[in-house]
C-alpha positions in Angstrom: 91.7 -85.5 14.7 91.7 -85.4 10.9 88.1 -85.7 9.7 88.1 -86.4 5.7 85.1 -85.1 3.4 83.6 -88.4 1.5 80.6 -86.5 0.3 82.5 -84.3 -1.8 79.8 -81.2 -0.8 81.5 -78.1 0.3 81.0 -77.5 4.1 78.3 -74.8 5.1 79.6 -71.3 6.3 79.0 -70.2 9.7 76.4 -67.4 10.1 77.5 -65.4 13.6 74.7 -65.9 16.3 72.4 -62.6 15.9 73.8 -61.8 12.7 72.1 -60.1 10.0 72.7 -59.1 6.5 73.8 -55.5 6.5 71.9 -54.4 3.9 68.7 -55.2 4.9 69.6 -53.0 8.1 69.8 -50.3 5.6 66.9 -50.9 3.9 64.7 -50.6 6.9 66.5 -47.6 8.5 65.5 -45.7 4.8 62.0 -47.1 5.3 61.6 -45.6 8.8 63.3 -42.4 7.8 60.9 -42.2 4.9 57.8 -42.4 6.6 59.0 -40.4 9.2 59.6 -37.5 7.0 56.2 -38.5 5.0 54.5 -37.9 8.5 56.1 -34.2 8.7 55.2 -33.4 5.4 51.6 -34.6 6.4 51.4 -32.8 9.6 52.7 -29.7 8.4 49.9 -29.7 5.4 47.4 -30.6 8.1 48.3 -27.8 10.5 48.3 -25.3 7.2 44.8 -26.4 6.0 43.7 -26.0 9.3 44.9 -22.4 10.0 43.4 -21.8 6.9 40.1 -23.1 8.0 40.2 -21.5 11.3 40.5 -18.3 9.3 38.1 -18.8 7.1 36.0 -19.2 9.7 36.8 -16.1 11.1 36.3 -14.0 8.4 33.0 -15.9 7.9 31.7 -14.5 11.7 33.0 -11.5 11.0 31.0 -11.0 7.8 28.0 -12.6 9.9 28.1 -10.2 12.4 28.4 -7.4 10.1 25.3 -8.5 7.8 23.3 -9.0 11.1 24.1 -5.3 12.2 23.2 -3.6 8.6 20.3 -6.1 8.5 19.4 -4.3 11.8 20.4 -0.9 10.6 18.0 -1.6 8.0 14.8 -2.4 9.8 15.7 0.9 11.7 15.9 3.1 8.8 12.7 1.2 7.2 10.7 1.6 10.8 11.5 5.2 10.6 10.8 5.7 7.2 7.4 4.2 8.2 7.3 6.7 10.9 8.0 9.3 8.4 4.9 8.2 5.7 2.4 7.5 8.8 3.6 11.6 9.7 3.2 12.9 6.1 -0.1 11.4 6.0 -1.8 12.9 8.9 0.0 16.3 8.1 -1.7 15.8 4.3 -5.0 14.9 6.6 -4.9 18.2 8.6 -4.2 20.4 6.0 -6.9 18.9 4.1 -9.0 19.3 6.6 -7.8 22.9 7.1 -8.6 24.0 3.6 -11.9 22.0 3.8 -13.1 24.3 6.5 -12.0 27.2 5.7 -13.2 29.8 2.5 -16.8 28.7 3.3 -18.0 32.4 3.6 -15.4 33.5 0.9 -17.3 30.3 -1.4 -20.8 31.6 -1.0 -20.1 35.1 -1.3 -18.0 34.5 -4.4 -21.1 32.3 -6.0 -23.7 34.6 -4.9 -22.0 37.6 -6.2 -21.0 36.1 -9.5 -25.0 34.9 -9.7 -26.3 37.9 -9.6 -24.2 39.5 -12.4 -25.9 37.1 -14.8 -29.6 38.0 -15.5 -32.2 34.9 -15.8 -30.3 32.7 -14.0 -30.7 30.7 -10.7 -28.6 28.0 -8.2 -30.3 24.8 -7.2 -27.3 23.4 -5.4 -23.6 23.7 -4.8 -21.4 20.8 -3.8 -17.8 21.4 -2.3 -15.4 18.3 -2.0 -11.7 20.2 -1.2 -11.6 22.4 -3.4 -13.5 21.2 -6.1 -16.9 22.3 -7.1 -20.4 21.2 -8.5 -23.5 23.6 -9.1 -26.4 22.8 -10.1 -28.9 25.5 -11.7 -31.3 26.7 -14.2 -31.7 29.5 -16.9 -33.8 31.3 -18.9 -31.7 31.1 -22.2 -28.0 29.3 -23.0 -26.9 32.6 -23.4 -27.5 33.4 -19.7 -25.4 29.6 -18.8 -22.4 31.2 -20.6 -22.5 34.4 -19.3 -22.3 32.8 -15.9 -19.2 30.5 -17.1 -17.8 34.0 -18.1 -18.1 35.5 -15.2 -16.3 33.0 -13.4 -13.7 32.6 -14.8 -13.2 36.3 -15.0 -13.8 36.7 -11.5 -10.4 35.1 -10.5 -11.6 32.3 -7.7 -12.5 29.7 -9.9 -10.5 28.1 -12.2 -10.8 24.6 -14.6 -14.7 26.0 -15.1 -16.1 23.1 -17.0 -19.8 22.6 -18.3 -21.2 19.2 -17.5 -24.2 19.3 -18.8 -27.0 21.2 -20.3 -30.1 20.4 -21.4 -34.0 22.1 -21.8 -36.1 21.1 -18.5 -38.7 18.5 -19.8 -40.8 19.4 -16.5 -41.5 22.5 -17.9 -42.7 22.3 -21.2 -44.7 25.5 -22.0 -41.2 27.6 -20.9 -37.7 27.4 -22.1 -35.8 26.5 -18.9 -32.6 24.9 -19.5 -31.1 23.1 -16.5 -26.8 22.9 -16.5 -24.5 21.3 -13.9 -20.9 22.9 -14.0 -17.6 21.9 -12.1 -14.9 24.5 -10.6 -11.9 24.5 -8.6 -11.8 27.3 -5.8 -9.6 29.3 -4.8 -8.8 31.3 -2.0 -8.0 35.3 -2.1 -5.0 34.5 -0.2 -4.0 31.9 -3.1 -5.1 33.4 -6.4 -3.2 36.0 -8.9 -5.4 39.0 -9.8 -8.9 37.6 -8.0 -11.3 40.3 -7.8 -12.7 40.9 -4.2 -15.9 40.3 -4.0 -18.0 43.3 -3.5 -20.7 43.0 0.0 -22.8 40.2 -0.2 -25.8 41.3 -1.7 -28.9 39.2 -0.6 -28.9 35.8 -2.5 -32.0 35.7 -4.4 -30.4 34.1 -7.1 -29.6 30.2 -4.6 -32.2 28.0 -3.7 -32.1 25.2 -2.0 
């Protein structure tokens, strides 16, 4: 059968049943190959940062752990240097204690001796604290008060001999008494350079109470 064109159109191609254009294939073989290797690079990147982060975090319990030890080592060191100040102390206490009590006899001997090489002259009171010293007296004359400082200082067991004060008793007016108040360091025969032994304890007219 002859079949004759009046339209004058051209006749439509035949597309193949399933068919498809082949380079839109192509395009969307690239696309999945693209994302597929965009996903690699991804993961990759990932498991890197993370490897790095899991070290990090390592290294950040280790340095924890290390802190917390000299932190510990620290408190130790510190307790024992408490320890070691709380010790000093009471060593510093007993010693004080030791020199407090003793060179009592080797005190008044020293004073009472030294008192009665000085004419005119008499102790009211003498006041220990350690090592330092305070008397209290009276004399006849100023001259008498400096002998007295003289002969301290020469005798070798006191040292820093210092006047406090001196001044005319106003209880007595119709004699000259002058009333002084001296501080000393003393210091033991054992401890001093060149002190003089005291000679025997003569009778000590010369301290009143």
């Amino acid at each position: 059968m002859i079949r004759i064109n009046l339209l004058g159109q051209p006749r439509p191609k035949k597309v193949r049943a399933g068919g498809a254009p082949m380079d839109v294939s192509v395009q969307i073989l690239g696309f999945v190959i693209a994302i597929l290797i965009a996903g690699a690079a991804l993961f990759f990147h990932w498991k890197q940062m993370n490897n790095e982060v899991v070290d990090i975090k390592r290294h950040i319990d280790s340095q924890t752990g290390e802190r917390n030890r000299l932190q510990s080592v620290k408190q130790e060191v510190e307790s024992r240097k408490a320890e070691k100040a709380a010790l000093k102390q009471r060593v510093d206490v007993i010693e004080q204690l030791q020199r407090n009590r003793s060179g009592g006899q080797e005190l008044l001997d020293a004073v009472a001796n030294t008192v009665n090489r000085v004419d005119a002259l008499w102790m009211n009171g003498l006041r220990r604290t350690g090592n330092s010293l305070q008397m209290d007296g009276e004399a006849e004359t100023l001259n008498a008060v400096a002998s007295f400082i003289a002969e301290l200082k020469r005798s070798g067991y006191f040292d820093k001999v210092e006047i406090k004060e001196t001044k005319q008793d106003e209880r007595r007016p119709t004699s000259s008494t002058f009333i002084f108040t001296l501080t000393a360091d003393f210091t033991l025969p054992s401890q001093g350079t060149g002190a003089q032994q005291p000679p025997a304890a003569a009778p000590p007219k010369s301290i009143k109470n």
